[in-house]
BAKETOR-37234 format. One record per residue: x, y, z of N, C-alpha, C in turn. Coordinates in steps of 0.001 Angstrom, whole numbers. Layout:
BEGIN
    neast   nnorth      nup   caeast  canorth     caup    ceast   cnorth      cup
        X        Y        Z        X        Y        Z        X        Y        Z
...
END
This chain:
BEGIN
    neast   nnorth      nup   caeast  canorth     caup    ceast   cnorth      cup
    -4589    -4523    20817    -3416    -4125    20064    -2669    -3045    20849
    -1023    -2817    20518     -784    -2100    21187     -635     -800    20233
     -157      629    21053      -40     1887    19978      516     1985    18824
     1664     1092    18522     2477      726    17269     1682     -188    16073
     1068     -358    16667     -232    -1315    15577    -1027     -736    15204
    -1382      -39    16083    -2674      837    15965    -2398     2017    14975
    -1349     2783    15212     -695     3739    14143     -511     3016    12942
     -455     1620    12769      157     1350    11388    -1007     1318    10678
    -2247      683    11601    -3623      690    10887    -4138     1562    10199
    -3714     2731    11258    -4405     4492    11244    -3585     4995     9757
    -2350     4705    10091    -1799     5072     8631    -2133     4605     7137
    -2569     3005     7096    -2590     2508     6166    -4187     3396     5827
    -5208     3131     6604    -6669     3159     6459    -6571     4899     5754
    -5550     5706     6326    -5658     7208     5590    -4844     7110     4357
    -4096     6240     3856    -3161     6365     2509    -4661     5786     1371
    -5509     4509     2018    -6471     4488     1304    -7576     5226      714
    -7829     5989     1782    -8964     7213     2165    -8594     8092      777
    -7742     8416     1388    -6745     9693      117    -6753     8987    -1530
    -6006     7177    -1196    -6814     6877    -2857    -7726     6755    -3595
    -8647     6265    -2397   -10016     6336    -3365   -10819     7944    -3386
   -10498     9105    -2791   -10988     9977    -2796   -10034    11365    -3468
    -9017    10544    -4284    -7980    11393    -4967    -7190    12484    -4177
    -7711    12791    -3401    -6708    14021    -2175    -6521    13559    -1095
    -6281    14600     -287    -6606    13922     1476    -7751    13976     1916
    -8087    13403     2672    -9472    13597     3303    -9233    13884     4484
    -8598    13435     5124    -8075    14101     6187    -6336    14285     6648
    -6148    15554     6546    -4567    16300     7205    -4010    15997     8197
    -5601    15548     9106    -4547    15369    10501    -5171    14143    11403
    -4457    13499    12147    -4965    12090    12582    -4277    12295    14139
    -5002    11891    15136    -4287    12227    16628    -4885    10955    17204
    -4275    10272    17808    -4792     9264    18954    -4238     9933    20340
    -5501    10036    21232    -5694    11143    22485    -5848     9993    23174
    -5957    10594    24570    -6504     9604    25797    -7102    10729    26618
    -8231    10125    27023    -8960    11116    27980    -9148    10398    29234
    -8322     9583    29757    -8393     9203    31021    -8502     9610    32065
    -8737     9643    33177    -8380    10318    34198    -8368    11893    34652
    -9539    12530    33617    -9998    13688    33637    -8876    14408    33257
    -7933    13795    31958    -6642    14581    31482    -6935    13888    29934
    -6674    15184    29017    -6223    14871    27724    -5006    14735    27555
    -4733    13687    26721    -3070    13162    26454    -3149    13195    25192
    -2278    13751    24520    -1595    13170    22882     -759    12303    22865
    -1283    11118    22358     -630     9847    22302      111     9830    21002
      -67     9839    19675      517    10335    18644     -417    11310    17614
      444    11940    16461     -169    12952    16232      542    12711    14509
     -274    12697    13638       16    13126    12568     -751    14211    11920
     -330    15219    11240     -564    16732    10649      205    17567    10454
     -249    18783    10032      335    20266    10135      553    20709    11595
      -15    20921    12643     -209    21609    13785     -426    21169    14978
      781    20375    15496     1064    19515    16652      715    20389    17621
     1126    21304    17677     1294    22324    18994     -166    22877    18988
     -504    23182    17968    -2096    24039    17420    -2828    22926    17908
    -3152    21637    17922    -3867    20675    18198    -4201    19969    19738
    -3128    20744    20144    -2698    20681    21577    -3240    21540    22608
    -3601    23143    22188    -3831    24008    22424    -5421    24600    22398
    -5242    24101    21216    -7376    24139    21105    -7823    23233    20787
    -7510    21964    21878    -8500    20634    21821    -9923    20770    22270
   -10186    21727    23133   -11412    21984    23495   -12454    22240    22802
   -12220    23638    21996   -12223    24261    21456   -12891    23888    19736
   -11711    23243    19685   -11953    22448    18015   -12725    21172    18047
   -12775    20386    19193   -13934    19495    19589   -15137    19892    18917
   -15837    21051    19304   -16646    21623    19077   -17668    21021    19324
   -18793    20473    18108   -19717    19418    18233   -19452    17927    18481
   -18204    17566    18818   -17580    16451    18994   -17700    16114    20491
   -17386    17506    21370   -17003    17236    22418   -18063    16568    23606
   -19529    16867    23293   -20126    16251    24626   -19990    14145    24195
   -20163    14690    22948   -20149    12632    22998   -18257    11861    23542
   -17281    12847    23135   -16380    12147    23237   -15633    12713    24686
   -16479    13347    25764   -16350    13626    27244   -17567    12930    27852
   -18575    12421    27267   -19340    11253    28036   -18798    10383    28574
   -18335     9494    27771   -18069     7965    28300   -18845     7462    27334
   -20132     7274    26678   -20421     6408    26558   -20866     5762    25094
   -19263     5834    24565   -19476     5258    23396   -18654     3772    23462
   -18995     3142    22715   -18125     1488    22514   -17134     2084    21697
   -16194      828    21872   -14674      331    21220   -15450       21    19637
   -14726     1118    18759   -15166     1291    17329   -16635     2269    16402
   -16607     2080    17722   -17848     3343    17346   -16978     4598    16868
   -17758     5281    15874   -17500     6595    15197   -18120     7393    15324
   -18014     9495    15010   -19019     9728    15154   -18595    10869    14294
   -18987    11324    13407   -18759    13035    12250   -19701    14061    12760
   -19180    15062    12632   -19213    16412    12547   -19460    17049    11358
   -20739    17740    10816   -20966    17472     9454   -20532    19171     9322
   -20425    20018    10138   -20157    21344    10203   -18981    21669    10782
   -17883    21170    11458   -16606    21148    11343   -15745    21920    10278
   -15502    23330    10347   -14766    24007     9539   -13459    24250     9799
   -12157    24150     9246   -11135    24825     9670   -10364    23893    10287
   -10057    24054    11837    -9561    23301    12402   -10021    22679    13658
   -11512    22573    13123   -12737    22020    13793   -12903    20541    13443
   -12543    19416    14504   -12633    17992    14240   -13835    17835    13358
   -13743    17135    12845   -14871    16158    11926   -14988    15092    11922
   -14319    14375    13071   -14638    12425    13389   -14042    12168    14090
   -14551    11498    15109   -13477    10499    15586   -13962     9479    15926
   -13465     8231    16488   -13249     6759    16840   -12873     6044    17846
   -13459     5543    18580   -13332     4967    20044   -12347     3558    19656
   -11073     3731    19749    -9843     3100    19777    -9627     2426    21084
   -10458     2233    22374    -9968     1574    23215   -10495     2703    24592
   -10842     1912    25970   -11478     2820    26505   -10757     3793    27120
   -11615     4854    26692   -10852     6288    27100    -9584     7006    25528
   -10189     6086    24893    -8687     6120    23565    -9789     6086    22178
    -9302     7555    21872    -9581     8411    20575    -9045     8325    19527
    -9348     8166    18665    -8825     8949    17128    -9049    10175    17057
    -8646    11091    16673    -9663    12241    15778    -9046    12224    14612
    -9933    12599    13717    -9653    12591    12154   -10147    14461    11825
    -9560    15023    11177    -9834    16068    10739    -9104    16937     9485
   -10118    17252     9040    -9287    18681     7707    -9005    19847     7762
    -8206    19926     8049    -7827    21625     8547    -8192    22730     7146
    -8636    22032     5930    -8766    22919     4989   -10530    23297     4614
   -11083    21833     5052   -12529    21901     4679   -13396    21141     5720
   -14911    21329     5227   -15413    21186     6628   -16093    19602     5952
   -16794    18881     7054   -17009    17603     6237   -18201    17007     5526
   -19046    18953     5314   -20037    18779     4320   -19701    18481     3222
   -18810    19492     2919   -17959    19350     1639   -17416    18445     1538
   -16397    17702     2095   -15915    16058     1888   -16939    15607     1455
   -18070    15375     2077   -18979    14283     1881   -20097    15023      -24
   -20036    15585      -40   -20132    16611    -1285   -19428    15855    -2634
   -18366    15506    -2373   -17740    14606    -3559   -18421    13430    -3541
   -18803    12474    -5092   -18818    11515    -4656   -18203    10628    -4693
   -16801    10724    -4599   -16064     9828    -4370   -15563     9305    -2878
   -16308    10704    -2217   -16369    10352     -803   -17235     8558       70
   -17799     8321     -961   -18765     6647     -298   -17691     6006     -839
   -16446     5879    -1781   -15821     4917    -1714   -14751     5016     -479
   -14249     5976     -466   -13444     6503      988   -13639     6326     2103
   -15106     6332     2511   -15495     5514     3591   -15093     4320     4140
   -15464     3182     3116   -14532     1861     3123   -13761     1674     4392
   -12532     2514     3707   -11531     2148     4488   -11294     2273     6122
   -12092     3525     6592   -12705     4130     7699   -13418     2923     7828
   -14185     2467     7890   -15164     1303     8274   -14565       27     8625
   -13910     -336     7668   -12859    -1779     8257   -11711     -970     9173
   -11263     -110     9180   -10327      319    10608   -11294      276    12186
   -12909      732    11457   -13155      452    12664   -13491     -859    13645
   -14214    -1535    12315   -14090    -3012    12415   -12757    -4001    13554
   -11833    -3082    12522   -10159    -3958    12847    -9870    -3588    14646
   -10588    -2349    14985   -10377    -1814    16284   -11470    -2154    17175
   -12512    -2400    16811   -13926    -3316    17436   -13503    -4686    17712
   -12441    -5498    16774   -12316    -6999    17138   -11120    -7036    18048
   -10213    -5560    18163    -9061    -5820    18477    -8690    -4330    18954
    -8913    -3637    20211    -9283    -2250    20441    -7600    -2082    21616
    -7296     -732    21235    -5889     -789    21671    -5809     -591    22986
    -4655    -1102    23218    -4690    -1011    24979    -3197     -221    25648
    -3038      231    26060    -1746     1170    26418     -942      391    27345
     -317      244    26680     1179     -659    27558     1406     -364    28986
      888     -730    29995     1497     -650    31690     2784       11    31797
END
């Protein structure tokens, strides 16, 4: 798929998230590229474009040795169960070298997962990853 697809997915799969879990679950959604020993912001939905930009390292936190390996597959996921603030709490292997991150800039994702309306919210997270496992995005030449 290309990035315009992929955003529409990313969008739909968080309008669901948010219904079955009555709020947001997550504020902010970024598809990155870590190619070529460079982070790229490919698109960015949230509060803090510039903030997200600035302490990607940083806010990685427990995210960062798996998603500076290499070696996860197309759809694989992975949470951050201590992620506070504006500390990632997931992301998603969208294509190689090509990220999601999902995160709450308000809470960390013990607490998400604390509700239980959080296992229906999942769902939707799960068939996006599915949808990106059968069909993983590829960046236009």
């Amino acid at each position: 798929m290309i990035l315009d697809q992929a955003k529409k997915l990313i969008i739909a799969c968080a309008r669901q998230m948010d219904a079955q879990y009555k709020r947001v679950v997550f504020d902010e959604w970024a598809i990155i590229s870590l190619a070529d020993q460079k982070g790229r912001l490919l698109s960015y939905i949230g509060p803090r474009k510039a903030g997200f930009q600035q302490n990607f390292l940083a806010d990685a936190g427990s995210l960062r040795t798996s998603l500076l390996a290499g070696q996860t597959n197309v759809g694989d996921f992975e949470f951050a169960r201590h992620g506070i603030g504006t500390g990632f709490e997931s992301f998603l292997v969208l294509g190689p070298r090509l990220f999601l991150i999902c995160n709450n800039t308000a809470q960390s994702m013990e607490a998400i997962t604390q509700d239980p309306l959080w296992l229906a919210a999942q769902v939707p997270f799960v068939e996006l990853s599915d949808a990106i496992r059968a069909d993983p995005l590829l960046l236009e030449a």
